[in-house]
C-alpha positions in Angstrom: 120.2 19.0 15.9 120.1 22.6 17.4 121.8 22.8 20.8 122.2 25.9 23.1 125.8 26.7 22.8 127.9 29.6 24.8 131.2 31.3 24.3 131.9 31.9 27.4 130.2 31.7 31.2 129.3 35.3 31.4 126.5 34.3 28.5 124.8 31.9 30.6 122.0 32.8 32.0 121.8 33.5 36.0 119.4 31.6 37.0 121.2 28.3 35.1 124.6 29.1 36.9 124.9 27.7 40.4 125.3 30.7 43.8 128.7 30.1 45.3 127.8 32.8 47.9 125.6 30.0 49.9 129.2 28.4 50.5 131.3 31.2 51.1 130.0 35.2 50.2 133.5 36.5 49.3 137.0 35.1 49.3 137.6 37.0 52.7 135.8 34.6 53.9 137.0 31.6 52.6 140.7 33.1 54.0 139.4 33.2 57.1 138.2 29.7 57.2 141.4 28.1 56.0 143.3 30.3 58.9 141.0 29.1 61.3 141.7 25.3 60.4 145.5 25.8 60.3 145.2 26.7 63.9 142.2 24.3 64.9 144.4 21.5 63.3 147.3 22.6 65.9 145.0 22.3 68.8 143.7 18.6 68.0 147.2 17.2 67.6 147.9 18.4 71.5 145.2 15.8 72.7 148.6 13.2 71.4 148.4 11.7 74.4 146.2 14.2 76.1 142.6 12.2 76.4 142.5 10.7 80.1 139.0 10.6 80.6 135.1 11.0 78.6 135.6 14.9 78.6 138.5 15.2 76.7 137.6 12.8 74.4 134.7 14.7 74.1 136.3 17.6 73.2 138.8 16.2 70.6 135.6 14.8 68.7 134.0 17.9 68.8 136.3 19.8 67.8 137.8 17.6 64.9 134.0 17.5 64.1 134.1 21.2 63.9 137.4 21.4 61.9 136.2 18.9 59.4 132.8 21.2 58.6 135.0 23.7 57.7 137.1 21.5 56.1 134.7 19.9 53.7 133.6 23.5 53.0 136.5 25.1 52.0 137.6 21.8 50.1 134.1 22.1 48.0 133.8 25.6 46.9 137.6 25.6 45.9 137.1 22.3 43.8 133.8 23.9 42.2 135.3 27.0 41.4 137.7 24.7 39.2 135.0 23.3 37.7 133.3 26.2 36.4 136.6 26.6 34.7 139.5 24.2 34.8 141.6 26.9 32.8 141.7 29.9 35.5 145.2 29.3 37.9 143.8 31.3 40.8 140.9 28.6 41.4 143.6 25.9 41.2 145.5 27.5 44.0 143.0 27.6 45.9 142.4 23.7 45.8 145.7 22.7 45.7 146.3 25.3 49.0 143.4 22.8 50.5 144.8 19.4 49.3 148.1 20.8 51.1 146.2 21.4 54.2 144.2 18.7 54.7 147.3 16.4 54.2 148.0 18.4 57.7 145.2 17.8 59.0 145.2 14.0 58.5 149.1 14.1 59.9 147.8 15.8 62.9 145.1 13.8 63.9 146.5 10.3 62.9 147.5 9.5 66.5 143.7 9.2 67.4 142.4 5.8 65.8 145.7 4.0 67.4 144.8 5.8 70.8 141.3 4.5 70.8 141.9 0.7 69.6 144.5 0.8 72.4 141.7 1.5 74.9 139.8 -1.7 76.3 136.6 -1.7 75.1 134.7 -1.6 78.8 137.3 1.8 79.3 135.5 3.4 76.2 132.1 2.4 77.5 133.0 4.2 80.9 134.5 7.4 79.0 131.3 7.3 77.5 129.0 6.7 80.2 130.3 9.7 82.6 130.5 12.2 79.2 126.8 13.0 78.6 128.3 14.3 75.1 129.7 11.3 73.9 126.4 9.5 73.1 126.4 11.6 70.1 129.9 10.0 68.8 128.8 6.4 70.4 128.0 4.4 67.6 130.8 5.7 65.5 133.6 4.9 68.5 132.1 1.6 69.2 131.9 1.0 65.0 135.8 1.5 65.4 136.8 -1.3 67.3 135.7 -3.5 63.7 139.0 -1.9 62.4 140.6 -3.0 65.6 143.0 -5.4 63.9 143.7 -3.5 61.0 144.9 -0.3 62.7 148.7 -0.1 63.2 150.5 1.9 66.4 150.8 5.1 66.3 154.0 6.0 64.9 153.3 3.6 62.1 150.3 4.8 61.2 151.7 8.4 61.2 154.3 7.0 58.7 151.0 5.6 56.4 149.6 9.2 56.5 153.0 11.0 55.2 153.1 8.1 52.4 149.1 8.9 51.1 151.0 11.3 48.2 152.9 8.4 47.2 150.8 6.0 47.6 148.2 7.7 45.2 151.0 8.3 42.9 149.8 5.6 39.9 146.5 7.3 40.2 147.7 10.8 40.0 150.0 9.5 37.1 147.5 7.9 35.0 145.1 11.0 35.5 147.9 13.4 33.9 148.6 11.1 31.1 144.8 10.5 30.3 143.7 14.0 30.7 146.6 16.2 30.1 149.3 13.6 27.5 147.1 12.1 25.5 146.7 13.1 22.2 144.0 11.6 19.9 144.7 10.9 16.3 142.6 12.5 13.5 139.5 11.9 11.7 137.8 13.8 8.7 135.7 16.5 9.7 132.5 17.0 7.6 133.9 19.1 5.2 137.0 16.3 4.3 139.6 18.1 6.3 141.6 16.0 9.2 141.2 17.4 12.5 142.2 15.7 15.7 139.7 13.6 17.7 138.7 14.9 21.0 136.9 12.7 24.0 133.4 15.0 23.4 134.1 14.6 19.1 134.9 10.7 20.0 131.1 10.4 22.3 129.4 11.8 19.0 131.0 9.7 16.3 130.8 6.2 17.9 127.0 6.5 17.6 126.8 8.1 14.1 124.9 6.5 11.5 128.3 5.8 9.2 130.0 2.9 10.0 133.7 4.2 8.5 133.6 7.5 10.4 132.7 5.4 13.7 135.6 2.7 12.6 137.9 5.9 12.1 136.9 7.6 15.7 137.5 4.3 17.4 141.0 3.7 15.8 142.4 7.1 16.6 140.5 7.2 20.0 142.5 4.0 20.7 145.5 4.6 19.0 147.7 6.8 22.0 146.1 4.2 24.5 148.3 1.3 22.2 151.0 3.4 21.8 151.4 4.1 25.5 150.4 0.6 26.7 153.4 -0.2 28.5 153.6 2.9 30.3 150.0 2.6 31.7 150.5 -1.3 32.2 153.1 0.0 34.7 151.0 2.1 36.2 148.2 -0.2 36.7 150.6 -2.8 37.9 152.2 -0.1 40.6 148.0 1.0 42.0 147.1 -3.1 42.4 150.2 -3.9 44.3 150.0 -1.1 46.3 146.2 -2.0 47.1 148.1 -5.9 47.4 150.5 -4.6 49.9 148.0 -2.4 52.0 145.7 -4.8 52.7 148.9 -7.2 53.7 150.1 -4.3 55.7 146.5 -3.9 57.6 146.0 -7.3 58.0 142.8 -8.3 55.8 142.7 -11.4 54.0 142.7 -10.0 50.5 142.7 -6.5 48.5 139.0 -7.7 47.8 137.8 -8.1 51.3 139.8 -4.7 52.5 137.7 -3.1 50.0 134.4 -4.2 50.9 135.1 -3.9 54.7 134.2 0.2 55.5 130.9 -1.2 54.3 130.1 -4.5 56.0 129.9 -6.5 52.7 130.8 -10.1 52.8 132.8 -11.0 50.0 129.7 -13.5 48.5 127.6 -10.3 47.6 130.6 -9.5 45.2 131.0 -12.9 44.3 126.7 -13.4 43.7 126.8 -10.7 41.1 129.5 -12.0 38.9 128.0 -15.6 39.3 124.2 -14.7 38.9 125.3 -12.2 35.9 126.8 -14.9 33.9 124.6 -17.5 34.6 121.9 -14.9 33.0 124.0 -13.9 30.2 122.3 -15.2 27.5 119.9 -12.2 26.7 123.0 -9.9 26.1 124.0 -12.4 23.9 121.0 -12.3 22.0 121.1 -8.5 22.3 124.5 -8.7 20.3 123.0 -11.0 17.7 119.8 -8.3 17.4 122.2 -5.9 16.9 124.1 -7.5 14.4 121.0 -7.7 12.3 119.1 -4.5 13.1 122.6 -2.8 11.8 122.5 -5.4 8.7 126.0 -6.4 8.8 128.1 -9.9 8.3 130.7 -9.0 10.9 129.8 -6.7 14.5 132.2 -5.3 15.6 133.1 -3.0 19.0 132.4 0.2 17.1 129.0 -1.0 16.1 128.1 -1.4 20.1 127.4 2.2 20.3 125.3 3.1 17.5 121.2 3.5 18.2 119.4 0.6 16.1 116.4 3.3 15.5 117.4 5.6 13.4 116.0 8.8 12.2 114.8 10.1 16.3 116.7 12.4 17.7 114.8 14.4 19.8 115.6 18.2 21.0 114.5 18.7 24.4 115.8 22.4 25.8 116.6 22.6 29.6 113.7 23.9 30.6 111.4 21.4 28.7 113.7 18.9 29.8 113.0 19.7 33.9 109.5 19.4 33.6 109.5 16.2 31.8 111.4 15.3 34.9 109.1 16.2 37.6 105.9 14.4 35.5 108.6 11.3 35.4 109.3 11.3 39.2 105.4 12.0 40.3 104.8 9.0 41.7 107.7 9.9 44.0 105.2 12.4 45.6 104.6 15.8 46.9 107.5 16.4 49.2 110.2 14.8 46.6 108.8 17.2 43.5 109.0 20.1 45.9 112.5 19.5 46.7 113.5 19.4 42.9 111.7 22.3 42.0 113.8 24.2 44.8 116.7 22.8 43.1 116.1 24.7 40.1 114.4 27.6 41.7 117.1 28.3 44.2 120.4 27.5 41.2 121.9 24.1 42.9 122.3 23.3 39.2 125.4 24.6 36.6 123.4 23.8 33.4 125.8 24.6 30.2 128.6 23.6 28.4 131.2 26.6 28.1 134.7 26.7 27.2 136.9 25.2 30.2 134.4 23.6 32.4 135.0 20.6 33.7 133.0 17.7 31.4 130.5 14.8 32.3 128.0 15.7 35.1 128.2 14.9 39.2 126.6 15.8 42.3 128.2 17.3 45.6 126.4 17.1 48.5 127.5 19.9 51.5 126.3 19.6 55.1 124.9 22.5 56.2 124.6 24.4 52.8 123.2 22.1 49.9 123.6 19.9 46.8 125.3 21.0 43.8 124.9 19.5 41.0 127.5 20.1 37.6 125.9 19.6 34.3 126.7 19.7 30.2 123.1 19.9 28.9 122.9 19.4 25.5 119.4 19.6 25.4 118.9 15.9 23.7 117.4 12.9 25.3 120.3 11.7 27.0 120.8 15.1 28.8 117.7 14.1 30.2 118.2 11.0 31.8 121.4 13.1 32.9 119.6 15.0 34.5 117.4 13.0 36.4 120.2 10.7 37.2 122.1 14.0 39.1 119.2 15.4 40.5 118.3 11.5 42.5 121.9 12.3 44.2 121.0 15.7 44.9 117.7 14.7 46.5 119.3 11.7 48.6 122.4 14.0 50.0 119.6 17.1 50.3 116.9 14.7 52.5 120.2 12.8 54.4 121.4 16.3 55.6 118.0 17.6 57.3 117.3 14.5 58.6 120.6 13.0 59.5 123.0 14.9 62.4 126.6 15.4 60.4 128.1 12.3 62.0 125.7 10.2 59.6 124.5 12.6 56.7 127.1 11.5 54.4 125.4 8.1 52.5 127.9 5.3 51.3 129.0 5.2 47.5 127.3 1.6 47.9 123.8 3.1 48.6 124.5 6.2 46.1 123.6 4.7 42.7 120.5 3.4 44.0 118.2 6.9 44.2 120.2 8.1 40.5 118.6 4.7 38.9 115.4 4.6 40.0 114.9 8.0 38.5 116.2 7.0 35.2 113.9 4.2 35.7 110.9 6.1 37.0 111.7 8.2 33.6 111.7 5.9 30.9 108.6 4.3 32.3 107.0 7.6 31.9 108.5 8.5 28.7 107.2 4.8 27.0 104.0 5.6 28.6 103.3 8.7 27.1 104.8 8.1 23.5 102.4 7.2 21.0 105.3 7.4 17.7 106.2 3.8 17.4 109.9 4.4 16.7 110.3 7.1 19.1 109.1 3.9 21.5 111.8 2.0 20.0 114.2 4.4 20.1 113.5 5.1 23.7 113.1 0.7 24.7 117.0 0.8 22.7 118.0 3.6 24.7 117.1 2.0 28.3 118.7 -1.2 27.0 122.3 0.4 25.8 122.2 2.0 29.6 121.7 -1.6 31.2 124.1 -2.5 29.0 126.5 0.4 30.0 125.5 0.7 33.8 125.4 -2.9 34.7 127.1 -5.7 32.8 130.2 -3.7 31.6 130.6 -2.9 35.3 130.1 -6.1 36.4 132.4 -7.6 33.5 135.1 -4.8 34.9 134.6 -5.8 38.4 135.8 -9.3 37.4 138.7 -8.1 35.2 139.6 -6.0 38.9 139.1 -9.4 41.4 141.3 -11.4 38.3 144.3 -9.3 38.7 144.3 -8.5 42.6 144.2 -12.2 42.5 146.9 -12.5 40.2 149.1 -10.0 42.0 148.4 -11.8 45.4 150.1 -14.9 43.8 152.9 -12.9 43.0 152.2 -13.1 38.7 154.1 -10.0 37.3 151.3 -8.0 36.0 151.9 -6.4 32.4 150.2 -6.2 29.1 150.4 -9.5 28.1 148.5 -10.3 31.1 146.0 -7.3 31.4 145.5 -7.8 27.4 144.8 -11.7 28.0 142.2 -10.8 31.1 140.1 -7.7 29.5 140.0 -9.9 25.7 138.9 -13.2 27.8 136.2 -11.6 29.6 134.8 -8.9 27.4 134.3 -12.3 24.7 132.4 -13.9 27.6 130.2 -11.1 28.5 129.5 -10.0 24.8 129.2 -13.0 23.0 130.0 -14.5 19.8 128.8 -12.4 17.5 131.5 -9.8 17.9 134.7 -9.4 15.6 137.5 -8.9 17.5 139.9 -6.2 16.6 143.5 -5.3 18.1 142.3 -2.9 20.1 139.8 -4.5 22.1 141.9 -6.5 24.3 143.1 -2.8 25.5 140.2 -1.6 27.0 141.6 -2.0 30.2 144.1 1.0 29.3 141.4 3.6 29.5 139.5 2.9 32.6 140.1 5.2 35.2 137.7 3.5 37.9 140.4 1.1 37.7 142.9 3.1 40.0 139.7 3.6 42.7 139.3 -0.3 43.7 136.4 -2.8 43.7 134.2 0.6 43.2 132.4 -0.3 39.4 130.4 -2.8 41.1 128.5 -0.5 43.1 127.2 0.5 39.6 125.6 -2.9 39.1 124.5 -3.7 42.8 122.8 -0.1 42.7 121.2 -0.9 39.4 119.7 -4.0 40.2 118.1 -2.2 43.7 116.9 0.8 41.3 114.8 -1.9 39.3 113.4 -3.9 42.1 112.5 -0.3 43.8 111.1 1.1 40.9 109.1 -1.7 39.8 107.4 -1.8 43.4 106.7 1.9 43.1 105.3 1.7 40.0 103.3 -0.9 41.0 101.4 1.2 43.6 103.0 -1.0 46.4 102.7 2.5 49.0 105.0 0.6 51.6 108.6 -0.1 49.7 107.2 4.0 48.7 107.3 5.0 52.1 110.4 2.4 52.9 112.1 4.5 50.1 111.8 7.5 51.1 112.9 6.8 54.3 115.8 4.9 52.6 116.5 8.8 51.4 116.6 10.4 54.6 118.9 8.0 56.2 121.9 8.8 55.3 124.8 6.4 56.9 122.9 5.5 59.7 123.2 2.0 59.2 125.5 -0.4 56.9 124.5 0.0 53.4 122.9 -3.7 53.2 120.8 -3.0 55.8 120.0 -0.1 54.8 118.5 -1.6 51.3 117.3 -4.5 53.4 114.2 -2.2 55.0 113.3 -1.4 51.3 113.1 -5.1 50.3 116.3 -5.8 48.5 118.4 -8.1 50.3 121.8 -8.2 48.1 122.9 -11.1 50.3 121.1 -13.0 48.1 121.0 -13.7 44.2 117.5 -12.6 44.1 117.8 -8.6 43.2 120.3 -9.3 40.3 118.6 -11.9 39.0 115.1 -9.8 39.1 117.2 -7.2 37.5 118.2 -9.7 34.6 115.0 -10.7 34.0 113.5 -7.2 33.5 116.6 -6.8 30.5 115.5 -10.4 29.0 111.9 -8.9 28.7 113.6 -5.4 27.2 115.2 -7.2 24.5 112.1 -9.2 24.0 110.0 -6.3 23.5 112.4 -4.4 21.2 112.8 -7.5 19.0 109.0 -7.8 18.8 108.7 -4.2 17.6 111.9 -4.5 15.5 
């Protein structure tokens, strides 16, 4: 398969290379920004015991709001210009110049949230009811006092702020060894010579159509992760307890529920998925079996979960090709929402191409007051495209929050954010099966939307579990260590995979490699999000013009409510098993369809 390829970024055509300059037109400027905030953060921390009444409260908030524009500003162009090109030093000193100063920032203005949970709530309601200016920051002051029994005093909390660098310290530590220490081992290259395996080499040869060189990526892909087992079991160990300990130190009743509380989410809604996912595992069961037959082989195995069952389709869609498949996918989206995309494009909120040094996978930041940008690694095949409709649903939610949300509430929760990328993928393959007449393209493309489900809901539900298990496990005071992570991950990846499967050594060390692991009770987002994406885009496919409208509305709303109520004026209530279960039942009738035409 033909892919565009580049040397190097000055190749890349202009108008597939996103503007900077709408951030910040030259460095000078960017200079002067991070001046300004060094001496804006100086001003906020002499309101330390300086706020006696609704105007200078007023002030404080507006000008931390101020600071924090900036802020976010300087914090994004810095980390994009690293993307473009992890390898150029002056971009990282930019961004770690930032990281240094918002550290300052947070040590300056940690004497605030003690200040205002030590006010009565009726003295906050009088600040705010002689401060015209203060019905602005209302909600969010009043949406304080929830954290009113986890907030330390002042001093202490100043003490949590110095510790954040140390705090993050198993994250930071388990980012340098995966990214920077590992070292894959080899595998033959196509003309017989051993080369050393890379991540994007490793993505390409657990889905090729020969079963040893998939068996020989997977054994040297896993192969430093074994060797360094004990290293990272440490450092998994150290990132639990210290989420253990925190929530001890704040007062919530478990890692689990600390986690869930910046979002209002009872502790069921976690618990519902797990429970409703296993009591509906059966199809993915099945799906294992199918797979195990399509593949004609007398023992399945985890380097056989990746391989496509149709073979012979590989489809070469270029970039632009790709982008107007995309805007016939989302039509029934309407006028406005097509619009916006074809700005996106028009206007270079995208970086399109794969080039030596740029940061890999894809992602979407969202910046108040500029735009979205949106990283890619096109590879002009059919899974770039889903990428890029996945991206661009982001980039449309953060781009319809800010106009329609002041800055307070523009910013949506992680919660609601996997909800507008999956209805687009879902909106997509719709389209695509619609329009394909080539029976095992149809195939091809039914296997591909069932690998995702696959990939997007159950593994992160299964890894949500394996996260609740051993928070639970610390919180009893078990020593957490490889014996124990290896006896959780094998336990539950047999019960959401089924019986079919072979087990090799290196299975039960899948937990080794999962970086989501050192950002807590955050993969099940994935699955919640999922499920909504189905129940939306089923509705909208449907023709049912009000959960359209309710949708779109759901786009522009930013954080303006909790994320659960938020979904709830769309019609998915995740209190309930409902959602996941629909969701279940749309993959039962996926596999039942691609058996049928198997």
């Amino acid at each position: 398969m033909t892919t565009t390829t580049y040397t190097s970024r000055a190749e890349v055509p202009t108008l597939e290379k996103w503007n900077l300059e709408d951030i910040y037109s030259d460095l000078n400027n960017w200079e002067e920004d991070f001046q300004l905030i060094d001496q804006l953060k100086d001003e906020l921390k002499k309101y330390d015991g300086a706020i006696h009444n609704g105007q200078s409260l007023f002030q404080f908030l507006k000008q931390q709001e101020e600071l924090s524009y900036k802020l976010n500003h300087l914090y994004a162009y810095s980390m994009l210009k690293v993307d473009e090109d992890t390898r150029v030093t002056s971009s990282q000193a930019l961004l770690d110049r930032v990281k240094a100063l918002s550290i300052k920032v947070s040590a300056a203005t940690s004497f605030f949230m003690p200040f205002l949970l030590s006010l009565e709530e009726e003295t906050l309601k009088g600040y705010i009811a002689e401060e015209d200016g203060l019905k602005y920051f209302e909600e969010d002051l009043l949406e304080s006092f929830r954290y009113k029994a986890h907030v330390l005093n002042k001093d202490q909390e100043e003490l949590l702020s110095q510790l954040g660098e140390a705090l993050s310290a198993p994250s930071h530590t388990f980012g340098m060894i995966n990214n920077a220490d590992i070292k894959f081992g080899e595998v033959t290259s196509e003309n017989g010579e051993k080369v050393e395996l890379t991540r994007g080499m490793y993505s390409k040869l657990i889905e090729d159509e020969d079963r040893e060189k998939r068996r020989e990526a997977y054994k040297s892909y896993y192969k430093p992760y074994v060797e360094s087992k004990n290293t990272i079991a440490s450092t998994l160990s150290a990132a639990i307890k210290n989420n253990v300990t925190m929530s001890k130190v704040r007062n919530y009743p478990s890692a689990l529920e600390k986690a869930l509380f910046s979002d209002n989410v009872p502790k069921e809604v976690y618990e519902n998925l797990i429970k409703a996912t296993k009591e509906n595992i059966a199809p993915m069961h099945r799906y294992s079996e199918i797979r195990k037959e399509k593949l004609q082989l007398d023992e399945l195995r985890q380097y056989d979960l990746n391989v496509p069952l149709v073979k012979g389709v590989k489809q070469v869609i270029p970039y632009d090709e790709a982008y107007e498949i995309m805007l016939k996918g989302l039509a029934p989206l309407g006028e406005e929402y097509i619009n916006t995309l074809k700005d996106f494009k028009e206007k270079r909120y995208l970086d399109v191409r794969e080039t030596p040094g740029k940061r890999s996978g894809a992602y979407n930041l969202g910046i108040y007051g500029v735009h979205p940008y949106i990283l890619l690694n096109h590879r002009d095949d059919l899974d770039s495209l889903f990428t890029l409709a996945h991206e661009c649903g982001h980039g449309v939610h953060s781009k319809l929050s800010s106009q329609h949300q002041p800055q307070i509430t523009a910013r949506y929760s992680i919660f609601v954010a996997e909800v507008a990328s999956t209805v687009n993928e879902v909106l997509l393959i719709n389209y695509l099966l619609n329009t394909e007449k080539d029976k095992e393209v149809r195939k091809h493309l039914i296997n591909h939307f069932i690998d995702q489900f696959k990939g997007t809901f159950f593994t992160q539900v299964m890894f949500a579990e394996f996260e609740k298990r051993t928070h639970e496990l610390a919180e009893q005071g078990v020593p957490l260590n490889v014996e124990v992570f290896n006896q959780t991950y094998e336990a539950l990846f047999r019960e959401y995979n089924g019986d079919a499967i072979i087990f090799d050594e290196e299975v039960k060390y899948g937990w080794s490699r999962i970086p989501h692991f050192y950002r807590p009770f955050y993969v099940y987002k994935y699955a919640t999000g999922f499920a909504s994406a189905i129940h939306l885009a089923t509705k909208i496919l449907e023709g049912d013009k009000q959960t359209l409208e309710s949708y779109l509305e759901f786009l522009k709303s930013g954080s303006s409510d909790y994320p659960l109520e938020l979904l709830k004026k769309t019609g998915v209530d995740l209190t309930t098993p409902t959602p996941i279960e629909n969701a279940l039942n749309r993959f039962n009738e996926l596999v039942e369809e691609f058996s049928n035409l198997a």
